[in-house]
N, C-alpha and C positions, 0 to 999 in steps of 0.2 A: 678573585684578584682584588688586592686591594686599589683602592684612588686614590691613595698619597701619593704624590708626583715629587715630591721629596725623597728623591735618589742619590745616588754617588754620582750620579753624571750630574745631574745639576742642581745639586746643593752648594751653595755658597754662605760659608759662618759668619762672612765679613763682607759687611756692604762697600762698596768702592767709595774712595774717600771724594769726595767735591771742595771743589774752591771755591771761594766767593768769586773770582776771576769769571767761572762757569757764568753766573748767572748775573753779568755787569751790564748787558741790554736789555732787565727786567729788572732791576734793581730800586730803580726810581721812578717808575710807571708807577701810576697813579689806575687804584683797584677799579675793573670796569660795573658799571651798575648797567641793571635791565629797563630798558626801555617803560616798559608794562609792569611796575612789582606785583607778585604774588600774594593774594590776598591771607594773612592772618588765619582765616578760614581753611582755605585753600592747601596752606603748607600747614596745616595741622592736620591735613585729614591724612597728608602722603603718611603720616608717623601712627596715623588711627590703627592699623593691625598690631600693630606692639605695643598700644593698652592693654590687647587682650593677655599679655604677660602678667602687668603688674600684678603683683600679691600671688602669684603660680609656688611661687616659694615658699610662700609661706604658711597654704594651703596642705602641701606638701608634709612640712616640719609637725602641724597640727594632726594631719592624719596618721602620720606616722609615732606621736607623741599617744596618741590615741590609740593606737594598734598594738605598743609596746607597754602600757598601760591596763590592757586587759588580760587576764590568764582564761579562756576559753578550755581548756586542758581540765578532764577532770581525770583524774590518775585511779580511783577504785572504779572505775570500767574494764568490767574482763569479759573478753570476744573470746566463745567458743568456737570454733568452728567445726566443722563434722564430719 
């Protein structure tokens, strides 16, 4: 079974259009800040597992650069078998 939840029943191709009207009792609120900010430290470590991405790509490009690069294949090999 697939998890795409993107069916006929509710898929929609076009987002519902909005007026600036919609949003006229937040329009001129002034943005709220946190009491205690987050230290530096702190919000750098929530993004720390997604270091471990950088460069995965290009790991990747290199081994495969690498594997198409080599001919392992030696063709006057002849298998008898019995």
């Amino acid at each position: 079974m697939s998890t795409n939840t993107a069916t006929l029943n509710n898929f929609h191709p076009r987002a519902p259009k909005r007026k600036l009207e919609n949003y006229a009792d937040i329009i001129n609120c002034k943005r709220p800040h946190a009491k205690k900010p987050m230290s530096k430290e702190a919000r750098a470590a929530q993004f720390a597992p997604y270091a471990a991405l950088v460069g995965h790509k290009d790991v990747i490009n290199a081994d495969e650069a690498n594997a198409n690069s080599k001919n392992d294949i030696d063709h006057n090999i002849i298998v008898e078998y019995d």
